[in-house]
C-alpha positions in Angstrom: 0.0 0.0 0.0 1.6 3.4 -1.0 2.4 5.8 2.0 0.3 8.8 2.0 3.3 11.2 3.3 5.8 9.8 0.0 3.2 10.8 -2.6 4.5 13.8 -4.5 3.1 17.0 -4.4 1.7 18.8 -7.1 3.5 20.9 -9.4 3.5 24.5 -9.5 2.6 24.1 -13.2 -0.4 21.8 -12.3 -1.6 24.2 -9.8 -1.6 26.9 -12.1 -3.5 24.9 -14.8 -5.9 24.3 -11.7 -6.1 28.0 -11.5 -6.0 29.6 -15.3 -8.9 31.3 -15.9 -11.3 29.3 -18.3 -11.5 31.1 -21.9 -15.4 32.1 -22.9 -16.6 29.9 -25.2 -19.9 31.5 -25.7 -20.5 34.7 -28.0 -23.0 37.3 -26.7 -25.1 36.6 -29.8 -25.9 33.5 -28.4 -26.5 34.8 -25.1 -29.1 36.7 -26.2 -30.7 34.3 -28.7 -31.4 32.3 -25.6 -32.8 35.0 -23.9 -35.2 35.7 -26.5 -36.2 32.2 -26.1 -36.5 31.9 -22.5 -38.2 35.7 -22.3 -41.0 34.3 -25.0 -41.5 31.3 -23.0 -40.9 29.1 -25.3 -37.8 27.1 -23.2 -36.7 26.9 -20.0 -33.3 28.7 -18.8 -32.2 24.6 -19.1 -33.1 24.0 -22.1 -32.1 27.1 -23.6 -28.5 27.1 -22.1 -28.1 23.7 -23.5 -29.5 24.4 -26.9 -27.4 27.7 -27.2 -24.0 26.4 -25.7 -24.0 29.9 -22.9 -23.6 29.1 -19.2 -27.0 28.1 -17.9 -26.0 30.5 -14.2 -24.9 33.2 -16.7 -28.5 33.1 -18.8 -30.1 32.8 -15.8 -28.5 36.0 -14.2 -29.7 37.7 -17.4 -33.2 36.5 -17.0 -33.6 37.6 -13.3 -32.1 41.1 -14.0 -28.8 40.8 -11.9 -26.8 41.2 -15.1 -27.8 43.5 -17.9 -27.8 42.0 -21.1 -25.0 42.6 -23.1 -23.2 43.9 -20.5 -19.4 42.8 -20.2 -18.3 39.8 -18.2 -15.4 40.2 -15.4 -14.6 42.9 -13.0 -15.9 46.5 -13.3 -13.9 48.4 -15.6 -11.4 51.1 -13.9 -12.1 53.6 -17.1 -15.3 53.0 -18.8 -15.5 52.7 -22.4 -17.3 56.1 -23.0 -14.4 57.8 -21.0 -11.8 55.5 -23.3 -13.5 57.2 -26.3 -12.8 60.3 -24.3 -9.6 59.4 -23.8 -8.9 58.2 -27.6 -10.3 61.8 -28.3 -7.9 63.6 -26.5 -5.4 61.7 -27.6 -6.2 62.9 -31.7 -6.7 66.3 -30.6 -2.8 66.3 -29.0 -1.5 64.3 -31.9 -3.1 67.2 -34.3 -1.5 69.9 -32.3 2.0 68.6 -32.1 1.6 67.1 -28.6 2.2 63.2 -29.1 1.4 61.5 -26.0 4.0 59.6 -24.2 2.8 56.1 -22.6 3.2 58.4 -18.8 1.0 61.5 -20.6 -1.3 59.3 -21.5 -2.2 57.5 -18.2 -2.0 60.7 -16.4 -5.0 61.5 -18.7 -6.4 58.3 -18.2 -5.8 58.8 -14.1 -7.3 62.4 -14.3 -10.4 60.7 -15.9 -10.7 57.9 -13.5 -10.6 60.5 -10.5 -13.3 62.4 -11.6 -15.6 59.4 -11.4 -15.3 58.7 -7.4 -15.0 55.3 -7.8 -14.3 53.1 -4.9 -11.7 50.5 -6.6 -8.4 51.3 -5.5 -6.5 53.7 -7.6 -3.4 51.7 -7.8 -4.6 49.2 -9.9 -4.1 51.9 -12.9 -1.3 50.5 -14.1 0.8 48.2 -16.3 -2.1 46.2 -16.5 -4.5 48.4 -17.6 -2.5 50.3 -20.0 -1.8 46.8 -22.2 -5.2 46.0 -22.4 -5.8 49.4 -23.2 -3.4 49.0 -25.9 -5.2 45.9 -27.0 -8.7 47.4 -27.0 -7.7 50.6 -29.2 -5.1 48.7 -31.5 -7.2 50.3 -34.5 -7.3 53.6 -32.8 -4.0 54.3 -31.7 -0.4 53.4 -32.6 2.9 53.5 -31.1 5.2 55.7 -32.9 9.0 56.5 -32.1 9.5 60.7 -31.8 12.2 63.0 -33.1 15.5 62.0 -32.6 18.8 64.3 -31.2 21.5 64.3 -33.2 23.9 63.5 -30.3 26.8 66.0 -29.7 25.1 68.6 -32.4 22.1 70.0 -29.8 21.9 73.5 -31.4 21.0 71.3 -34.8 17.3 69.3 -35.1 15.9 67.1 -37.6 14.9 69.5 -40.6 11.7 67.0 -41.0 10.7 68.1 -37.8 10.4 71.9 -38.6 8.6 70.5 -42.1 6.2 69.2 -40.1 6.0 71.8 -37.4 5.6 74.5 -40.2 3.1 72.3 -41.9 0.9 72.2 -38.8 0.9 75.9 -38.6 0.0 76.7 -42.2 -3.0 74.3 -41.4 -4.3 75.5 -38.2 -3.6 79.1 -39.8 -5.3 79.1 -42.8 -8.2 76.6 -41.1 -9.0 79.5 -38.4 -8.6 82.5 -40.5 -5.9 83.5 -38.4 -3.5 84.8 -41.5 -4.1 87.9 -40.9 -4.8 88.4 -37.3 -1.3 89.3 -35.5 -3.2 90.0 -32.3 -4.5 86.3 -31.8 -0.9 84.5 -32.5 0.6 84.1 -28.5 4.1 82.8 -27.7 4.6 81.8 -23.9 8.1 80.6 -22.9 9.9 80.8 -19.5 13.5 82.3 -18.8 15.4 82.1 -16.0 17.2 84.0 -13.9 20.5 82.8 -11.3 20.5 85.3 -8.0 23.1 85.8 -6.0 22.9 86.7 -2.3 26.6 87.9 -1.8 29.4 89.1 -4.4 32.6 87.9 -3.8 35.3 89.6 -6.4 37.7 87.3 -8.1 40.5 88.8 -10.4 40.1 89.3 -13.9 42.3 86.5 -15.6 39.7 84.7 -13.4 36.3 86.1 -12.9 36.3 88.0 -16.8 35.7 90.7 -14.4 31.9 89.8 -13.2 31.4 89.1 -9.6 30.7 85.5 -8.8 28.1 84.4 -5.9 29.7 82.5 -3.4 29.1 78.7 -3.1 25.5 77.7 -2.0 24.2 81.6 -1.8 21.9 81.3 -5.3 18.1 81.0 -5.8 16.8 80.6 -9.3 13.9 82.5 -10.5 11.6 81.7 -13.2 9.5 83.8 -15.9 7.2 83.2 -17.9 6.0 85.6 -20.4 3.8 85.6 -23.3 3.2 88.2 -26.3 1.2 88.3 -28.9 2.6 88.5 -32.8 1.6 92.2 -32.9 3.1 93.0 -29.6 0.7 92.7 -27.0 1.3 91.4 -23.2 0.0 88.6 -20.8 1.4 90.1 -17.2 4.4 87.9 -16.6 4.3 84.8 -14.6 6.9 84.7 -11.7 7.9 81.9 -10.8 10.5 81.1 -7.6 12.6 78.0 -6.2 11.3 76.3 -3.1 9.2 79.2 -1.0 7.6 82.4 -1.8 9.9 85.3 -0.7 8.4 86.6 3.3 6.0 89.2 3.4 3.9 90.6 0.5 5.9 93.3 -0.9 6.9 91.0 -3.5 3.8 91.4 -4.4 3.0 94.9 -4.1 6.6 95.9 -6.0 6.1 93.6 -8.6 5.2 94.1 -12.3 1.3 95.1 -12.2 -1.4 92.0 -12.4 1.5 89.7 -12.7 1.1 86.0 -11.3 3.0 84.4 -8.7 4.1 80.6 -7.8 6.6 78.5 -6.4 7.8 74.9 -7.2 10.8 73.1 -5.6 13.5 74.2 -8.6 12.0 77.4 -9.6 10.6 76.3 -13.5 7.4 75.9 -14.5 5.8 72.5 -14.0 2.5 71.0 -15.4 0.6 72.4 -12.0 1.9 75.7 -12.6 1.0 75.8 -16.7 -2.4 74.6 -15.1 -2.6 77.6 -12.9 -1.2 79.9 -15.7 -3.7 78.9 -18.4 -6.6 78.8 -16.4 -6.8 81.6 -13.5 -4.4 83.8 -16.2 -3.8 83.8 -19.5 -7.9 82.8 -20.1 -8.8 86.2 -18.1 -6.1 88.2 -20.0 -6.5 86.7 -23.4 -8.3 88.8 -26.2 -12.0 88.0 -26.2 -12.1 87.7 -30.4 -11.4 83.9 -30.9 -9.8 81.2 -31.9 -6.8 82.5 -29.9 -3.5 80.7 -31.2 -0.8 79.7 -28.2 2.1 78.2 -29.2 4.7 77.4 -26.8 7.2 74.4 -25.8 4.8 71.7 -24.4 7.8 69.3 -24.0 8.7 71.7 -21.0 5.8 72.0 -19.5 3.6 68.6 -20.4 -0.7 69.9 -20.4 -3.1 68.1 -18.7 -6.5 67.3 -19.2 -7.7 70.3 -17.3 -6.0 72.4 -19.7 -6.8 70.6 -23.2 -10.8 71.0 -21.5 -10.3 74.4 -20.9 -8.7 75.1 -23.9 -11.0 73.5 -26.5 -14.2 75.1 -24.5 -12.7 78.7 -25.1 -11.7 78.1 -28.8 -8.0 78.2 -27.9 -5.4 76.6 -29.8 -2.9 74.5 -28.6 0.5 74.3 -30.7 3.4 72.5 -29.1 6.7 72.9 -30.8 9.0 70.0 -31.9 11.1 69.1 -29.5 15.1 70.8 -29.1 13.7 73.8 -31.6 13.1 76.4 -29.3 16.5 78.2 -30.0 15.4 78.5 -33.6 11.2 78.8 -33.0 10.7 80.5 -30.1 9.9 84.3 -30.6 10.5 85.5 -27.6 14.1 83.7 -26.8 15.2 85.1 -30.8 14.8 89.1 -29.5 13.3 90.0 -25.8 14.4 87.8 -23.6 18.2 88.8 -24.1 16.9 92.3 -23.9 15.3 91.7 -21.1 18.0 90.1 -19.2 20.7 92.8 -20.7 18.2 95.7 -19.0 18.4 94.1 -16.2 22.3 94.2 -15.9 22.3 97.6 -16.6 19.9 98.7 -14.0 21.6 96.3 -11.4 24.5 97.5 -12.5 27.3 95.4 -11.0 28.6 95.5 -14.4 27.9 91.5 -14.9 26.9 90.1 -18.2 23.4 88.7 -18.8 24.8 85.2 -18.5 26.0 85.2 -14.8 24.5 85.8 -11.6 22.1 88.8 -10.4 23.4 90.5 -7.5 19.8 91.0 -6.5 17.8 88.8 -3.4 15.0 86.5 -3.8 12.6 89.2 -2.5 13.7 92.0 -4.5 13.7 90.6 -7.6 10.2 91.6 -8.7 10.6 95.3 -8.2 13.6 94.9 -10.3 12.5 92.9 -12.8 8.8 95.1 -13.0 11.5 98.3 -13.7 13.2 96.6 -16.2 10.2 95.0 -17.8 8.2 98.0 -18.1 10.9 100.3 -19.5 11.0 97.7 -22.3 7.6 97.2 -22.8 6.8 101.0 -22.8 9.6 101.7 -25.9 8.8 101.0 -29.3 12.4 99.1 -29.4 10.6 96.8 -26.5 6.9 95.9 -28.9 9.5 96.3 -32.4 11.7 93.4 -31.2 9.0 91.5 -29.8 7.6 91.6 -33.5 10.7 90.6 -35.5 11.4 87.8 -33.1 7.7 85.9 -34.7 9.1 87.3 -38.3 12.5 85.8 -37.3 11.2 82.4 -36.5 8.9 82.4 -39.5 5.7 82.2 -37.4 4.3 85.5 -38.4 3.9 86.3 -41.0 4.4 82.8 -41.7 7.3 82.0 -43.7 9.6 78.6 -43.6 12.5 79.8 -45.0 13.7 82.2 -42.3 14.7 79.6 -40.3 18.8 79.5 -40.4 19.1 76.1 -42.3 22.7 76.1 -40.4 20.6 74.5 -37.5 18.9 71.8 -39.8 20.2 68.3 -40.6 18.2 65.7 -42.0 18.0 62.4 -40.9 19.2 61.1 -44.6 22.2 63.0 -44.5 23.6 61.1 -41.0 26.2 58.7 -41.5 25.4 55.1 -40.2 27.4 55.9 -37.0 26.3 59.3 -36.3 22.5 58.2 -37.0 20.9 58.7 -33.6 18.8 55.7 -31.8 15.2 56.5 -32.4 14.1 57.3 -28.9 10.1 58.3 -28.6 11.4 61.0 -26.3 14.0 62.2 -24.2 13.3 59.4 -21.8 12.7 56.6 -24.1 9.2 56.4 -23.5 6.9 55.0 -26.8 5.0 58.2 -27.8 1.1 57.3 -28.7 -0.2 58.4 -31.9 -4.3 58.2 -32.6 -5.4 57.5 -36.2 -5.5 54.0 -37.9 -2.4 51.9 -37.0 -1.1 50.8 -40.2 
């Protein structure tokens, strides 16, 4: 007789077998074939299960009303499949606009979804394991593309195809919107930064280039963000500074008039603070006439649903530019933002250039800045240069050839060992595409 302790134990494949979920065998047109049947009373929820292959519990769930017909079989769904149409919709409109979502982007949108809902299941479970079978749902709806590559070691050149297509995109939304013509409803927003220093400690010449240095951990960084219209009007700037708001208010009260204030842990802008920009700002300063153009470097400063919402509810355009452009398309870095910075210098006047450090603290920073800033703005040099930085980047009037073709390569002229890995992004995350997969 065999020993009951000696016999072997099953196998972790076995148990697994055990434990596989069973694949449905049924279709849903059967399903409801039998429910017809049963309904009519013409079987019984037996004899109909048997004669239509379906599950006789699952017809019978159907029959009492605890299941609605047609309904899917499993756990709930974490995003339902009207808010994945939503979602596949958003993802077109980004595509359109030069905003291809990355595999992160996406569930963020798919996450901001989800927690408008209030649903009870646990909000971890949006995942890995959602996003393939999201993948596998919308395979006709969306495909996985790789983005624009860097030419590695060449970063002030970019992929010439990428500007085609950029300047392509424009022409489109342009002549789509009847916006040809209408300087005053083109925006550029883009953010500049500025190094302070606390303490000057003089180095000599051969050195220092004769600029006073801050001293070892004495600097805070200070963000702006400001936006202009092609004909030369202002949004208020956006201030943005690292870690903490300066103490007190009069930060505030010196500062450049209805400007905007925020803080985030390095000083830039960050998809919160475009949020709070674009929505309590640039919506209430905007012109009224629309569609409103805004182009700016979404790469930077990745929009969220919130803002696409808002955006697309207020006829505003979103244009993001390529990626690693924004030396050659940005209008404001081509004119005001050196201005700006070289104003500044001057009124400091601790006869440093515009590319060291401000000899100016944290908290006076916006009284110096609103001086500087209005003095520009307030001179037809300030509105003149503000125009010829659009006309320099070709974005108005809209014309591709201005851009320097010294800061082009194309991707046919690489040799094999200079050709870049295609990378979706500078992470290396897949970008998603909507449109037929091909």
């Amino acid at each position: 007789m065999d020993d009951p302790y000696n016999q072997k134990m099953p196998s972790r494949n076995h148990l697994d077998k055990i434990g596989r979920k069973k694949k449905k065998k049924w279709t849903e047109e059967a399903m409801e074939r039998a429910l017809v049947e049963v309904k009519s009373g013409r079987c019984t929820v037996r004899q109909a299960a048997k004669e239509f292959g379906v599950p006789k519990s699952s017809l019978g769930d159907r029959v009492s009303g605890r299941v609605t017909p047609g309904s899917r079989s499993g756990p709930a769904q974490l995003i339902t499949s009207a808010d994945e149409e939503l979602l596949v919709e958003f993802s077109l409109y980004m595509s359109k606009h030069g905003f291809p979502l990355t595999k992160q982007q996406l569930v963020s949108f798919a996450s901001s979804i989800y927690k408008r809902q209030n649903r009870r299941v646990a909000f971890s479970k949006l995942g890995q394991t959602w996003w393939l079978n999201f993948r596998k749902r919308q395979e006709k709806n969306i495909t996985i593309q790789p983005a624009d590559s860097v030419v590695r070691g060449r970063t002030v050149c970019v992929r010439k195809e990428a500007v085609d297509q950029f300047f392509h995109l424009l022409s489109t939304i342009l002549d789509a919107n009847g916006l040809s013509e209408k300087s005053h409803q083109i925006f550029n927003c883009s953010e500049t930064g500025f190094q302070l220093s606390r303490k000057r400690v003089i180095y000599p010449k051969s050195t220092s280039l004769g600029c006073n240095k801050p001293t070892p951990g004495s600097r805070d960084h200070i963000s702006v963000l400001a936006c202009f219209s092609a004909s030369g009007e202002d949004i208020p700037p956006f201030l943005i500074y690292s870690k903490a708001y300066p103490g007190g208010v009069c930060y505030k009260t010196q500062g450049p008039p209805d400007a905007l204030y925020g803080w985030s842990d390095s000083g830039c802008i960050n998809s919160e603070l475009f949020k709070k920009w674009f929505l309590k700002h640039f919506l209430i300063h905007a012109p009224k006439e629309r569609p409103v153009l805004l182009i700016f470097d979404g790469h930077k400063s990745p929009v969220n649903l919130e803002v696409v919402e808002a955006a697309r509810k207020e006829k505003i355009i979103l244009l993001c530019l390529p990626p690693h452009c924004s030396h050659i398309l940005q209008p404001l870095e081509a004119g005001l933002f050196p201005l700006l910075k070289q104003r500044l210098t001057t009124l400091i006047g601790d006869g440093c250039t515009a590319e060291t450090y401000f000899a100016v603290t944290k908290k006076e920073f916006s009284g110096v800045f609103k001086g500087t800033y209005q003095a520009v703005m307030e001179e037809e040099d300030g509105v003149r240069i503000v125009k010829e930085g659009f006309k320099k980047c070709g974005i108005y009037p809209l014309n591709h050839c201005t851009v320097n073709s010294a800061h082009l390569v194309s991707l046919h002229t690489l040799s094999p060992a200079a050709e870049p890995s295609f990378s979706t992004t500078a992470q290396g995350v897949p970008t998603v595409a909507a449109g037929p997969s091909s």
